[in-house]
Structures are given as structure tokens and as C-alpha cells.
N, C-alpha and C positions, 0 to 999 in steps of 0.2 A: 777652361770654364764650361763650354761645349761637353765636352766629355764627360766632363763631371754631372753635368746636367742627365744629359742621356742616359748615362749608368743608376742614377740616381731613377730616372722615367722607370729604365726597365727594372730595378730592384723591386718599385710599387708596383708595377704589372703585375710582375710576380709572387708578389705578395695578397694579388686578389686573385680567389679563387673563382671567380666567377665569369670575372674578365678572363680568366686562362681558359675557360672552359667553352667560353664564348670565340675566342681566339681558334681553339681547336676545332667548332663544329664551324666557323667561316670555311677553316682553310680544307674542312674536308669537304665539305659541301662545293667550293669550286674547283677541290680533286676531282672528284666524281662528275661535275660541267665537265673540266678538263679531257677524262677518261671515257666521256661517255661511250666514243664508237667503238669501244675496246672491249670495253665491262661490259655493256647491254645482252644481254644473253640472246634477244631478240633484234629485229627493225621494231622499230617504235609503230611504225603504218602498216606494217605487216599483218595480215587479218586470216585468224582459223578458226573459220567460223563455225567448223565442229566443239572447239571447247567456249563458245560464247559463256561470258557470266559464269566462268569456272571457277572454284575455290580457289585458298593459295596451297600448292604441292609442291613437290621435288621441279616437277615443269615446268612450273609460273610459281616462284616464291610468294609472289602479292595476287595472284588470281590476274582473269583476265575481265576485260570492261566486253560492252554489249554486243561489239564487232570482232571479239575474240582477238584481240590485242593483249599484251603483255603489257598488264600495270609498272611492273618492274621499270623496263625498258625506256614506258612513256615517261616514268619520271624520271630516271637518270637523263635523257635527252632532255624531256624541260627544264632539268634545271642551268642548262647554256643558258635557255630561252631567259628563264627568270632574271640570271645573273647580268646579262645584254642588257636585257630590259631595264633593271636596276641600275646597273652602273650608268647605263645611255641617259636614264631621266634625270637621276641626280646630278651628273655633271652637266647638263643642261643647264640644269634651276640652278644649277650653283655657278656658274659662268654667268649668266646674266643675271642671277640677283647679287652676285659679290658685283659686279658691276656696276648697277644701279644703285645700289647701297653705296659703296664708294666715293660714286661721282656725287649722288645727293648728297650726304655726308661732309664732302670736303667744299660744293659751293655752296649748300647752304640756302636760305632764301624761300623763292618761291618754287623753287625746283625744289630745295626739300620738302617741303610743303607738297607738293603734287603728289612726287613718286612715295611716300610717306601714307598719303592718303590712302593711294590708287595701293598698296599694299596690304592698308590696313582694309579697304573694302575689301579686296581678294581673300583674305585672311576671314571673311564673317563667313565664308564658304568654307566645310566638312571639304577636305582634300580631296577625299572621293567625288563628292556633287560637283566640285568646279571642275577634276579632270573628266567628267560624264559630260560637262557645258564644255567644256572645249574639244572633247572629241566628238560632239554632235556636229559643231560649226565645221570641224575638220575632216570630217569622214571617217568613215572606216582604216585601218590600215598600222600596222605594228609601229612603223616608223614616227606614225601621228598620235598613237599612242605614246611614244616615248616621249613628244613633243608635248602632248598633255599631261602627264603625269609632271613635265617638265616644267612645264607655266605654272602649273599650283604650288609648284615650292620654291618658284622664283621670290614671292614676298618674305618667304620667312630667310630666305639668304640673303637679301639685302636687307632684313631690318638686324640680322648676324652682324654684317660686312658696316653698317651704319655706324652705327656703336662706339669703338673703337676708331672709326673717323673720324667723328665728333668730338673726338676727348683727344687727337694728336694733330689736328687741323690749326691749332692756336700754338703750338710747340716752337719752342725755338729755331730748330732746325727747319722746319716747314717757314719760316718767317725770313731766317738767311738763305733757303732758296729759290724763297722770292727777290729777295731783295739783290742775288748774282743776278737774277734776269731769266731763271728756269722757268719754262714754259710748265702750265698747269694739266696736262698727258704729262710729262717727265714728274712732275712732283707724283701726283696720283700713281704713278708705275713706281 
């Protein structure tokens, strides 16, 4: 049944072209993160300050920026940076809002009520402004930036994570693991 499911997944993937095409510029894109110290023709910080603000040539395919750096270079390198930064914030916001969503979700009450709320304020916030209010409070700093970018999409992962808890929290089997004596961390997990 698995299997069949699966196959079935990948036949529709395959059958969008768009999705394939999306697929393909991910995986090149963290080729390229991956390959950076390989492929960079250049150092990224490397500075020749004879070709400052050069076109793009056989030398510098993308030209160079104002301290005579290799465009090229600095963006194969930043895209590690992008891809860290991406993956680090998302699974942040997603660890603690599949959490929070969760735990509101399955008691219910005035705790759902709260986290619920304290969501949907979060949520009247543009992504961008709230991760600018949180990295104000936090300071400077890449690590805090991940942590910000990470707090702003904590609401909409838990009102994801919510969802679905609410509509399987009355279920049978959730009702006879109460009733062996399952503690509510073992049901929730």
C-alpha cells in the first residue's frame, strides 16, 4: 500500500513540469553551495583593486563589485550562506511552531486560546517587519538572524501543526490511549 502510494507520488511529480523544473534548479543551486571551494574561480574576499567595477569578461564571467572582487565567486560562496540560513530558520519555526500547534491543538481550552491568539497577532506582522522587531531586540548577528526569521514563521507552523490536531484529538484511538493510562507527551508524540 506504501509502495503503491509512493509510486503513484512520484508518477504526479512527474508528470508536472514545473515541479520537475523546480526540483532541478533546488538541487543545482545546493550543487553549486555544495561545490563552492571548487568551482569559484576566485576567493570571494579576495580584492583587485586594479579591475574595480569591471565588466563581465573571460576573467570575471559577472564583472567585479566596487573592491574588485569577483561577482562570480561571491555568489557561489553565498549561496552556503543562503541555503544555512534557509534551512536553519525554517526548521526553527517549524520545531517550535509544529509544537506549539500540537500541544494547543490536543489540550485545547484556554491554552488554545492563548497560543492561538498570540499567533494570530504575530501573523498581522509582514514576515519581514516582525523578523526586523526581533532582530532589533536581538542584535546583530547571523545566528540571530536565523533565530529571527525563525520566530516569524513559528505562527504559521503551528496554526499548520493545529489543524489536524483538532480534527484527530476526539478519535478513537486517542480515547483508548487514554483510557490504558498513556500519559499525554506519549499520546502527543
Amino acid at each position: 500500500m506504501i509502495l503503491g502510494t509512493a509510486d503513484q507520488l512520484l508518477r504526479t511529480f512527474a508528470r508536472n513540469r514545473i515541479a520537475c523544473v523546480g526540483l532541478v534548479l533546488v538541487c543545482a543551486i545546493v550543487l553549486v553551495g555544495a561545490l563552492a571551494p571548487w568551482i569559484a574561480p576566485y576567493d570571494p574576499v579576495e580584492q583587485h583593486m586594479g579591475d574595480r567595477l569591471a565588466p563581465p569578461s573571460r576573467t570575471y564571467p559577472f564583472g567585479t563589485d566596487g573592491y574588485g572582487r569577483a561577482l562570480l565567486s561571491r555568489i557561489l560562496w553565498g549561496s552556503r550562506v543562503s541555503l544555512v540560513a534557509g534551512l536553519a530558520s525554517v526548521g526553527f519555526g517549524m520545531v517550535f511552531g509544529v509544537a506549539f500547534g500540537v500541544v494547543a491543538g490536543y489540550k485545547g481550552g484556554w491554552l488554545d486560546n492563548v497560543v492561538m491568539r498570540a499567533a494570530d497577532i504575530l501573523m498581522c506582522f509582514p514576515t519581514f517587519l516582525l523578523g526586523l522587531m526581533v532582530l532589533t531586540v536581538l542584535g546583530a548577528g547571523f545566528y540571530k538572524l536565523i533565530i529571527a526569521i525563525g520566530i516569524a514563521l513559528v505562527p504559521r507552523f503551528a496554526r499548520l501543526a493545529r489543524a489536524p490536531t483538532v480534527s484527530v484529538r476526539e478519535r478513537d484511538f486517542i480515547t483508548a490511549s487514554r483510557a490504558i493510562g498513556q500519559s499525554d507527551p506519549a499520546i502527543i508524540a
